[in-house]
ZASE-528498 format. One record per residue: residue in one letter; residue number from 0; y, z, x of N, C-alpha, C, O, CB in turn. Coordinates in steps of 0.2 Angstrom, whole numbers, plus 5000, padded with zeros to 4 digits. Last residue first. Glycine has a CB too. Layout:
<recs>
<rec type="a" seq="NUM" n_py="Y" n_pz="Z" n_px="X" ca_py="Y" ca_pz="Z" ca_px="X" c_py="Y" c_pz="Z" c_px="X" o_py="Y" o_pz="Z" o_px="X" cb_py="Y" cb_pz="Z" cb_px="X"/>
...
</recs>
This chain:
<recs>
<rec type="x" seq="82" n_py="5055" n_pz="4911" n_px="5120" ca_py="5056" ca_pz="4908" ca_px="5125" c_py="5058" c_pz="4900" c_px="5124" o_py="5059" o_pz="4896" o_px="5129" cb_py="5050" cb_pz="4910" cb_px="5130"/>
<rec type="x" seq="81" n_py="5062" n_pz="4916" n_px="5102" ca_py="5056" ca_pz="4915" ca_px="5107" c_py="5058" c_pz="4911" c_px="5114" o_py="5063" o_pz="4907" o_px="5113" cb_py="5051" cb_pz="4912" cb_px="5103"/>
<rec type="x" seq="80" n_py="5073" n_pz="4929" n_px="5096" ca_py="5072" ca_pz="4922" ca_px="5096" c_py="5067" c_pz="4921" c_px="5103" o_py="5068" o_pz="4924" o_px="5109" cb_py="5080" cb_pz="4918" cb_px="5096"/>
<rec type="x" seq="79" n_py="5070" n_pz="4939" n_px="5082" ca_py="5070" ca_pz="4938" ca_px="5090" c_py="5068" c_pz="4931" c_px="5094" o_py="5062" o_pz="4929" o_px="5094" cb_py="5064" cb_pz="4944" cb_px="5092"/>
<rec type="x" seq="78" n_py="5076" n_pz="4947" n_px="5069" ca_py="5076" ca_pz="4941" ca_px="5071" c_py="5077" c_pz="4940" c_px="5079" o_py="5082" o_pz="4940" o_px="5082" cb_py="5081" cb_pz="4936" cb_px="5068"/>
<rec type="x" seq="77" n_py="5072" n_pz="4962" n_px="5062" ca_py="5077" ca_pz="4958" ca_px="5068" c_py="5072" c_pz="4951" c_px="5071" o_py="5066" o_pz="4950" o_px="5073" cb_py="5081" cb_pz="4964" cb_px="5076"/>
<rec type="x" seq="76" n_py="5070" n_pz="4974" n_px="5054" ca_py="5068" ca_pz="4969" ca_px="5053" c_py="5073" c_pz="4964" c_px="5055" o_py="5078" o_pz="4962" o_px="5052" cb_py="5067" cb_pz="4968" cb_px="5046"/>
<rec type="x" seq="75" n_py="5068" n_pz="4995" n_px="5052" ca_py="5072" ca_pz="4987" ca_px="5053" c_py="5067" c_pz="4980" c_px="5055" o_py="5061" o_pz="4981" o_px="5056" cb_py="5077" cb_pz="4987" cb_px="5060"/>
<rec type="x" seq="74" n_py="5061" n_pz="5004" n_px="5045" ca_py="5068" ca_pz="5004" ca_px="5047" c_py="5071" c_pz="4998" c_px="5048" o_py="5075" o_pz="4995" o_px="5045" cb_py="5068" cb_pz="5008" cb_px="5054"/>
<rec type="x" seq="73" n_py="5050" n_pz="5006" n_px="5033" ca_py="5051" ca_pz="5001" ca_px="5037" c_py="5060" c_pz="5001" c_px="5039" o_py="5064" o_pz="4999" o_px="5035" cb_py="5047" cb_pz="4995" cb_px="5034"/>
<rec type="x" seq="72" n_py="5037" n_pz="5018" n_px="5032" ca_py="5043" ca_pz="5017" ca_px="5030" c_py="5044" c_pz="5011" c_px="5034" o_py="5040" o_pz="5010" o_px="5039" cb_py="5047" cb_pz="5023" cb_px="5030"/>
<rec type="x" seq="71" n_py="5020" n_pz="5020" n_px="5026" ca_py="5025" ca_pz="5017" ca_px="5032" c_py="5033" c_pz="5016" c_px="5029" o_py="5034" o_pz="5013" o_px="5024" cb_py="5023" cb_pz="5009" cb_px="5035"/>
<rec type="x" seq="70" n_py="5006" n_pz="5027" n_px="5023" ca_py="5011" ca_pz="5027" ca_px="5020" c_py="5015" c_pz="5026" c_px="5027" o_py="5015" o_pz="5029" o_px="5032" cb_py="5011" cb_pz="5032" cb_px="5015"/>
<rec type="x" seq="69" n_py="4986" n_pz="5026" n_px="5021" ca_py="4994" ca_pz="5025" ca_px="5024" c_py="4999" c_pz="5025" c_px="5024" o_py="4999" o_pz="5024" o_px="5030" cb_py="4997" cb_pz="5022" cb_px="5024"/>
<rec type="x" seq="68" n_py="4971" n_pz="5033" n_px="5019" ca_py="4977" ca_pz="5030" ca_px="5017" c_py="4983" c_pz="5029" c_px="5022" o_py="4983" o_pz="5032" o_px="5027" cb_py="4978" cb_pz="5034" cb_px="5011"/>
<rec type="x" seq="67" n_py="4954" n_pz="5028" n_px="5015" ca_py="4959" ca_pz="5030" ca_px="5021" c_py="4966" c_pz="5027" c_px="5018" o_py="4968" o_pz="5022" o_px="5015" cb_py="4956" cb_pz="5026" cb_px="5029"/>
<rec type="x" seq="66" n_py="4938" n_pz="5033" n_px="5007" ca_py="4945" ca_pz="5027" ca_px="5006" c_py="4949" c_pz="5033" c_px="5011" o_py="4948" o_pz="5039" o_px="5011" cb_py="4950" cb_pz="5026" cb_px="4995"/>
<rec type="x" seq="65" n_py="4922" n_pz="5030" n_px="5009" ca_py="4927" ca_pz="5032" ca_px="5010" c_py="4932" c_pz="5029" c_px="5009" o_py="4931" o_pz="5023" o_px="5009" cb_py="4926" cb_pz="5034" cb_px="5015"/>
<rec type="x" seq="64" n_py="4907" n_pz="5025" n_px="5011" ca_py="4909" ca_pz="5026" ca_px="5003" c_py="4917" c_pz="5029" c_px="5004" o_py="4918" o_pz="5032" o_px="4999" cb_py="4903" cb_pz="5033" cb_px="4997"/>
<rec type="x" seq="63" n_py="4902" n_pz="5024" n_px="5025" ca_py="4903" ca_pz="5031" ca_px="5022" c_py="4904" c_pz="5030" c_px="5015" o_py="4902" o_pz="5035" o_px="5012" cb_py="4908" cb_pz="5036" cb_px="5025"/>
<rec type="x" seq="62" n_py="4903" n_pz="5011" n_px="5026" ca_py="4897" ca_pz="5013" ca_px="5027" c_py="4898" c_pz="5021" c_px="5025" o_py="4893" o_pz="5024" o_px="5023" cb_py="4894" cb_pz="5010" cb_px="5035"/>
<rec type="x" seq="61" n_py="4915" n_pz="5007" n_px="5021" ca_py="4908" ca_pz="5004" ca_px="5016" c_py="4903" c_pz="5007" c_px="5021" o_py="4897" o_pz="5004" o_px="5020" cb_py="4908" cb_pz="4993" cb_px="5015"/>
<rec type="x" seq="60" n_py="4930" n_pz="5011" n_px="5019" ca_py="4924" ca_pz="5012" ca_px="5025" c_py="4918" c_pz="5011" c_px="5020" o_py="4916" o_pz="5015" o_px="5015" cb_py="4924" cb_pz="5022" cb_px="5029"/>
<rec type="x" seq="59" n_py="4945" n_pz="5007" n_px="5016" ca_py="4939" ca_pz="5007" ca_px="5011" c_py="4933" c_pz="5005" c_px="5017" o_py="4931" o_pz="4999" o_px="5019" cb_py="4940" cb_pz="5002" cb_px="5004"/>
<rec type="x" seq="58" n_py="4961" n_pz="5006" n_px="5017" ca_py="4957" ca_pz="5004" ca_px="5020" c_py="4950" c_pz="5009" c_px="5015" o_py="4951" o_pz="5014" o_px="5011" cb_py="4959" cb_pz="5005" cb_px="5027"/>
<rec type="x" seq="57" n_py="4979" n_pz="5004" n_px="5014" ca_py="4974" ca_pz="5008" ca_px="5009" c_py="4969" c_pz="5003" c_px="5015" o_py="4971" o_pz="4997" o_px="5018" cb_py="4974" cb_pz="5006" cb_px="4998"/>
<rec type="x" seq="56" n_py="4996" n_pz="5006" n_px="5020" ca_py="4989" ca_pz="5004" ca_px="5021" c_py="4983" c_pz="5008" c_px="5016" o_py="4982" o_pz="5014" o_px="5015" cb_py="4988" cb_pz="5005" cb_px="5030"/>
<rec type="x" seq="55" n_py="5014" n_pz="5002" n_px="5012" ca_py="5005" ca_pz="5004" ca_px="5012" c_py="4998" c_pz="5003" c_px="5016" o_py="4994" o_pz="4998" o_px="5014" cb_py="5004" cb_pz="5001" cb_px="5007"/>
<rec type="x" seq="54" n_py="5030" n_pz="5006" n_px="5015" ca_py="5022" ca_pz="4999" ca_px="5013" c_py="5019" c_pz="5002" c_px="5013" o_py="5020" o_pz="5007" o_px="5016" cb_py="5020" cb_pz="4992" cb_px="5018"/>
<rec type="x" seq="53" n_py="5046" n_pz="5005" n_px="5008" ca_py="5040" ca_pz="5008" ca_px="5010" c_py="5036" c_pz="5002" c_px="5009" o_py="5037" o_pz="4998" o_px="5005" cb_py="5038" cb_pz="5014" cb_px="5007"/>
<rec type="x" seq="52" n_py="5059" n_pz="5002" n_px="5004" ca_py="5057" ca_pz="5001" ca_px="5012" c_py="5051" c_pz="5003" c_px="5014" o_py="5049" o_pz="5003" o_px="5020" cb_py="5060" cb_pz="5004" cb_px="5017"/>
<rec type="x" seq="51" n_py="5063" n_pz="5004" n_px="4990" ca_py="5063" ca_pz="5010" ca_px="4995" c_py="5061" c_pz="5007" c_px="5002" o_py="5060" o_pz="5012" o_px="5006" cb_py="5058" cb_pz="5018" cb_px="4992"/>
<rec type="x" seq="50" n_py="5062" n_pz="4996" n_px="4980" ca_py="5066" ca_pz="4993" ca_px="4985" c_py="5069" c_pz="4998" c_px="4989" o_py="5075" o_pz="4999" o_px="4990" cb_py="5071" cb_pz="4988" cb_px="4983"/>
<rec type="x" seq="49" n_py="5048" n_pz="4992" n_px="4972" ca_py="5056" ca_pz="4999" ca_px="4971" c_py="5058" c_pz="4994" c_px="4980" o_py="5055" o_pz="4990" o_px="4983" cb_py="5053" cb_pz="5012" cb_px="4972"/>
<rec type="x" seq="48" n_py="5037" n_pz="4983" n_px="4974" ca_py="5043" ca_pz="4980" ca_px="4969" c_py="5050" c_pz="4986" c_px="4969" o_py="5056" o_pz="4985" o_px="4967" cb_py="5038" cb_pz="4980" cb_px="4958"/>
<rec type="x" seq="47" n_py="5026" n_pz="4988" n_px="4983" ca_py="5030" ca_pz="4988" ca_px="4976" c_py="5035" c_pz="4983" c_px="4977" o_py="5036" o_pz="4980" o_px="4983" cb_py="5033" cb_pz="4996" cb_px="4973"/>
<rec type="x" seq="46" n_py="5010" n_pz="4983" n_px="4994" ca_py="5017" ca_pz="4987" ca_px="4994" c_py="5022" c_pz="4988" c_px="4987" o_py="5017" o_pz="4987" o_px="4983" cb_py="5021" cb_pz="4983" cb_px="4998"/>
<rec type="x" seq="45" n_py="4998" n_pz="4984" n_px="5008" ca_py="5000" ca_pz="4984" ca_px="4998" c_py="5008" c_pz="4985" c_px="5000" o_py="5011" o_pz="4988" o_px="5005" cb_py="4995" cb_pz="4992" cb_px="4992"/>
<rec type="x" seq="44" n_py="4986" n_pz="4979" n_px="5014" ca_py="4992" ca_pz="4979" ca_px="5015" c_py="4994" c_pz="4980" c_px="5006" o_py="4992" o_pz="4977" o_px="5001" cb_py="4994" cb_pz="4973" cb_px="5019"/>
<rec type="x" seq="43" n_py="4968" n_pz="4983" n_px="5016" ca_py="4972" ca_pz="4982" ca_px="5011" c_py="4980" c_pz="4984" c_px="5013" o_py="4982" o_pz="4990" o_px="5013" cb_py="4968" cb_pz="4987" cb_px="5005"/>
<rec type="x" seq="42" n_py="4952" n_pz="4980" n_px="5021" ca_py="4957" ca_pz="4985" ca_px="5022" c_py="4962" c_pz="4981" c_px="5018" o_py="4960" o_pz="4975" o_px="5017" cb_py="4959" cb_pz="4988" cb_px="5030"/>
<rec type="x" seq="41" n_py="4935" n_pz="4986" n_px="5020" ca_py="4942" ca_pz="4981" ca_px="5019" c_py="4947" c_pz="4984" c_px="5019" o_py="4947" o_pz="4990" o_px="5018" cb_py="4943" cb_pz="4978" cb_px="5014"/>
<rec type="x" seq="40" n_py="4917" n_pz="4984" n_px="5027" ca_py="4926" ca_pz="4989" ca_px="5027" c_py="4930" c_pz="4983" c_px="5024" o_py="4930" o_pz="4977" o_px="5025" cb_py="4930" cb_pz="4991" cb_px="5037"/>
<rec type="x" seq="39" n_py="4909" n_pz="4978" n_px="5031" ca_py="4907" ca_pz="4980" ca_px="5025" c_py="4912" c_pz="4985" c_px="5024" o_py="4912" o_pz="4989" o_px="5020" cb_py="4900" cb_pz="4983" cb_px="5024"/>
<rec type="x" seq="38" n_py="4913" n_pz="4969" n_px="5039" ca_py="4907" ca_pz="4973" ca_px="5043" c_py="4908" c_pz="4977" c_px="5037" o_py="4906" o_pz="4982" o_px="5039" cb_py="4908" cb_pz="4978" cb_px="5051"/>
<rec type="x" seq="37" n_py="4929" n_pz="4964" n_px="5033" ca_py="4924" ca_pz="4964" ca_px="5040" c_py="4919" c_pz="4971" c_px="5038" o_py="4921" o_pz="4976" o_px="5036" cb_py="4930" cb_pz="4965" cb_px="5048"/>
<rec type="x" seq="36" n_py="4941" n_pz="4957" n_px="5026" ca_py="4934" ca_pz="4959" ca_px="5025" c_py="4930" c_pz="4961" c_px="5031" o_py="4929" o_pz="4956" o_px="5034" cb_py="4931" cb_pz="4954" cb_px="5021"/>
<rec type="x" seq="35" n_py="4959" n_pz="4959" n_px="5022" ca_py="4953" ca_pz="4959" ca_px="5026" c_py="4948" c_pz="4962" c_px="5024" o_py="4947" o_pz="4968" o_px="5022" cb_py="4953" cb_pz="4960" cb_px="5031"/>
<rec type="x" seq="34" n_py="4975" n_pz="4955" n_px="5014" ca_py="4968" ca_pz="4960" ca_px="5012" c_py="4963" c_pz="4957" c_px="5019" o_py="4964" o_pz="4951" o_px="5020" cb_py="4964" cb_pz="4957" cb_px="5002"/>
<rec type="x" seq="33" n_py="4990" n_pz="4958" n_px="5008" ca_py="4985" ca_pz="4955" ca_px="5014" c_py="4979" c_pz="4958" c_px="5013" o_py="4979" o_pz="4964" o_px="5012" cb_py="4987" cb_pz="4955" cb_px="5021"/>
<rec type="x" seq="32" n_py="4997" n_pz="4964" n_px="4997" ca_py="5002" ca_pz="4956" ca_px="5001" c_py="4995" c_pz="4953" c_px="5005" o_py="4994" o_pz="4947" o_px="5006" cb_py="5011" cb_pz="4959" cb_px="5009"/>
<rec type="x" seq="31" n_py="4996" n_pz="4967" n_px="4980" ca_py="4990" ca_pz="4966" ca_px="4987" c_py="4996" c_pz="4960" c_px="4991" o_py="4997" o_pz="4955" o_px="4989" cb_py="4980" cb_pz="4963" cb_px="4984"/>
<rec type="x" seq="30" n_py="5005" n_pz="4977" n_px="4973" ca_py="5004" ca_pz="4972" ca_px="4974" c_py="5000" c_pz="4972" c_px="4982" o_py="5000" o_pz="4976" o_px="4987" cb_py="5009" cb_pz="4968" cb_px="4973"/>
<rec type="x" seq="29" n_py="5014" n_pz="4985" n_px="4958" ca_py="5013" ca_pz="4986" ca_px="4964" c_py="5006" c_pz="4979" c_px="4965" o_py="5003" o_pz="4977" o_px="4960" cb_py="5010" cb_pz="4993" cb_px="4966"/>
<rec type="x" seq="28" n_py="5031" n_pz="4985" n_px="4951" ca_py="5025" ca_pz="4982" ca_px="4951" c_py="5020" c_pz="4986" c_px="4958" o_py="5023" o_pz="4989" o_px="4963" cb_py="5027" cb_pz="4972" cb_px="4952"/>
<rec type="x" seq="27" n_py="5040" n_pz="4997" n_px="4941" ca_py="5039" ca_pz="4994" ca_px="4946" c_py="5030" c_pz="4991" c_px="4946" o_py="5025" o_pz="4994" o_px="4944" cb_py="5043" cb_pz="4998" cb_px="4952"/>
<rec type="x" seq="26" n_py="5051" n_pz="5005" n_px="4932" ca_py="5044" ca_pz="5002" ca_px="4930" c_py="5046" c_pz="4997" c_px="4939" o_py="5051" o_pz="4995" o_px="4941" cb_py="5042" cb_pz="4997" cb_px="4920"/>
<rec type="x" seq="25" n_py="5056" n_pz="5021" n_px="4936" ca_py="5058" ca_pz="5015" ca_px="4935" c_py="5050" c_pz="5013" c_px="4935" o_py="5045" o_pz="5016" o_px="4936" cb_py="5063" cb_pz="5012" cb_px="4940"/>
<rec type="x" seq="24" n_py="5056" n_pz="5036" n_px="4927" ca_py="5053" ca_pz="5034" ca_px="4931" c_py="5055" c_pz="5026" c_px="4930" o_py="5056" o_pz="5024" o_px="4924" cb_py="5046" cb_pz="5036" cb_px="4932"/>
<rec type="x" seq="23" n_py="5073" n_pz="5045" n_px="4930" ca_py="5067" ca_pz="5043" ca_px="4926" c_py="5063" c_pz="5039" c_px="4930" o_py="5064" o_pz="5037" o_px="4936" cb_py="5070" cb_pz="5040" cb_px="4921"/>
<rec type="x" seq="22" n_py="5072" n_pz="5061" n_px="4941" ca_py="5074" ca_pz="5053" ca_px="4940" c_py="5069" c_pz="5049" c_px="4933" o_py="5063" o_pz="5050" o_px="4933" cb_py="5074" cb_pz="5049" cb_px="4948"/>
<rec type="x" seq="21" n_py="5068" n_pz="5069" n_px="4947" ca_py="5074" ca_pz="5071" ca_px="4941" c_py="5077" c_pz="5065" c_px="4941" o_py="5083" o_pz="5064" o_px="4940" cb_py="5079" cb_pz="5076" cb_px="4943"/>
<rec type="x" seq="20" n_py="5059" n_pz="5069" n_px="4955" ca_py="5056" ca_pz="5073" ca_px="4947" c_py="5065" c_pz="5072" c_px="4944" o_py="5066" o_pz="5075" o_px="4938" cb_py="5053" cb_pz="5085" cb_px="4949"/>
<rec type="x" seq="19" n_py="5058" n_pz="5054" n_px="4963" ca_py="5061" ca_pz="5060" ca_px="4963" c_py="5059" c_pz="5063" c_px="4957" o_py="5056" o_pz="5059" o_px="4953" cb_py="5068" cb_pz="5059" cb_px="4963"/>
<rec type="x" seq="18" n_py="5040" n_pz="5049" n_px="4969" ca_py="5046" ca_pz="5050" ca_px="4965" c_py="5051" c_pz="5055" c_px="4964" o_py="5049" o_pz="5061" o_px="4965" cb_py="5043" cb_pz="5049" cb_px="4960"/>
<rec type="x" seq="17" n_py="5025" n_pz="5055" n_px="4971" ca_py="5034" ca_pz="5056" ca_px="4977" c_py="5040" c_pz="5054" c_px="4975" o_py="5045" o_pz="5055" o_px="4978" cb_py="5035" cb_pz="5051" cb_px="4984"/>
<rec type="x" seq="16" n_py="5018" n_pz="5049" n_px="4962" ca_py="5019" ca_pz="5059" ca_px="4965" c_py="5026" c_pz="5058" c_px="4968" o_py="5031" o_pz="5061" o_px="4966" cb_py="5013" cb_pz="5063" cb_px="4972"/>
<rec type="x" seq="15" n_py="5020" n_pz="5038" n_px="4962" ca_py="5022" ca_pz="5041" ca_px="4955" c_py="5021" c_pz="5048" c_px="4960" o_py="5026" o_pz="5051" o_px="4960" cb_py="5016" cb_pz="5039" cb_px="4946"/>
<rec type="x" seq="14" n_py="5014" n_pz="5031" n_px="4974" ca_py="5020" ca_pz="5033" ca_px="4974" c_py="5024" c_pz="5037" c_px="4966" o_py="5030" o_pz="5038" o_px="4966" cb_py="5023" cb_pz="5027" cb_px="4975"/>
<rec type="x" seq="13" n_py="5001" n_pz="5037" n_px="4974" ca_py="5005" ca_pz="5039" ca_px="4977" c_py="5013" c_pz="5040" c_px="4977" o_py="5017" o_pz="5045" o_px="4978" cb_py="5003" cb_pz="5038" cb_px="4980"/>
<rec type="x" seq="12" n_py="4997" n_pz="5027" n_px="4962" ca_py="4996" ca_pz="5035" ca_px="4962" c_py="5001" c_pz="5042" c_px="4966" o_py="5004" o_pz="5047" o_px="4964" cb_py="4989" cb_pz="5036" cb_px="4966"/>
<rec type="x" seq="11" n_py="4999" n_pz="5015" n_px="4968" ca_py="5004" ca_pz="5018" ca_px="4962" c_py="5004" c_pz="5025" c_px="4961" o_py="5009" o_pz="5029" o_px="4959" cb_py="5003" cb_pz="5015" cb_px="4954"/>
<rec type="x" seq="10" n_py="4989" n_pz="5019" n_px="4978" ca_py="4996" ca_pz="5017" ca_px="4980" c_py="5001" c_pz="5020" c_px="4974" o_py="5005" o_pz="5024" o_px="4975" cb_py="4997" cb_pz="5008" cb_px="4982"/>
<rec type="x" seq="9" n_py="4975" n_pz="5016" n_px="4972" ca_py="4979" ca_pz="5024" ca_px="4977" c_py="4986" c_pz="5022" c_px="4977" o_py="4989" o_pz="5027" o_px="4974" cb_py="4977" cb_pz="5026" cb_px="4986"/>
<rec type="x" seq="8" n_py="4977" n_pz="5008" n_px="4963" ca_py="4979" ca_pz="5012" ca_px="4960" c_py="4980" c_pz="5019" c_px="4964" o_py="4983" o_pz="5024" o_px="4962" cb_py="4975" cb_pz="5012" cb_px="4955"/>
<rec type="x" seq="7" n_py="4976" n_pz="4998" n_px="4973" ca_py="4981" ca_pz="4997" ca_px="4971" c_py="4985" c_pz="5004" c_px="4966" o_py="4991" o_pz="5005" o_px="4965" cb_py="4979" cb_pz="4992" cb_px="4968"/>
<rec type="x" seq="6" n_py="4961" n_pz="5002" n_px="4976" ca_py="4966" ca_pz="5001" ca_px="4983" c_py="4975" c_pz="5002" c_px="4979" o_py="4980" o_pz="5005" o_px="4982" cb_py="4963" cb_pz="4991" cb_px="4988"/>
<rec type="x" seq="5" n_py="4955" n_pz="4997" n_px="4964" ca_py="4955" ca_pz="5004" ca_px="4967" c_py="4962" c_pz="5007" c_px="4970" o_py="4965" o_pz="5011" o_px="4969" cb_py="4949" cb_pz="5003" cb_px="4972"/>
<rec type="x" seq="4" n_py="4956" n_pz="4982" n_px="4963" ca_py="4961" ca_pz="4988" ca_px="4960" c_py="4961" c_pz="4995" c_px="4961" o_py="4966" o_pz="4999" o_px="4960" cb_py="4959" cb_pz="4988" cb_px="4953"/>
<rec type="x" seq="3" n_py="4950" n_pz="4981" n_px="4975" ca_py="4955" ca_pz="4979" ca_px="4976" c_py="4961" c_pz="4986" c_px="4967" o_py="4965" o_pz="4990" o_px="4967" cb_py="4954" cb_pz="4970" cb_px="4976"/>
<rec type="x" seq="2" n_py="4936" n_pz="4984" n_px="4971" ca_py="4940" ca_pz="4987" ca_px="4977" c_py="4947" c_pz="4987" c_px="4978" o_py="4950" o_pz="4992" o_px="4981" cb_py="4939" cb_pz="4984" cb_px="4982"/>
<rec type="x" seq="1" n_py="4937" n_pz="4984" n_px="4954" ca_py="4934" ca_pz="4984" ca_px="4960" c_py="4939" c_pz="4987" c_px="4965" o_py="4943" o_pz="4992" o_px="4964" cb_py="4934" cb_pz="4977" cb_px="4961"/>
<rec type="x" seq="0" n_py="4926" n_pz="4995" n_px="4943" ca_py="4933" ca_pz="4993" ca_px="4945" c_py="4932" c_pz="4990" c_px="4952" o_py="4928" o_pz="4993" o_px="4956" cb_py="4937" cb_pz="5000" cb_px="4946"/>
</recs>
């Protein structure tokens, strides 16, 4: 499996636990928006398709074999006009 599917299946993982238990489950996508490589680490922007405001950091430490995880809600998104 690669990294990337790895990185993708912590996230659906996560979000199938935190789901409400008394809701059916909706089908929703999950997706890689940005990915970096450096020094044998990648790290991994992810996010779904549910339209709950959450995003994802999944990161992958290649000198320990380690996965680090994320979870961000996002309150707002304002247009700030430049000098």
């Amino acid at each position: 499996m690669t990294k990337s599917q790895t990185a993708l299946n912590i996230v659906k993982s996560y979000v199938l636990e935190h789901l409400d238990k008394s809701d059916n489950i909706p089908d929703f996508d999950v997706y890689v928006v940005w990915s970096c490589y450096i020094l044998g680490n990648v790290k991994f922007l992810i996010s779904t398709s549910l339209l709950d405001g959450m995003y994802y950091e999944v990161t992958f430490n290649g000198q320990k074999n380690e996965w680090y995880f994320d979870a961000y809600k996002k309150f707002e998104n304002r247009y700030i006009k430049g000098e």
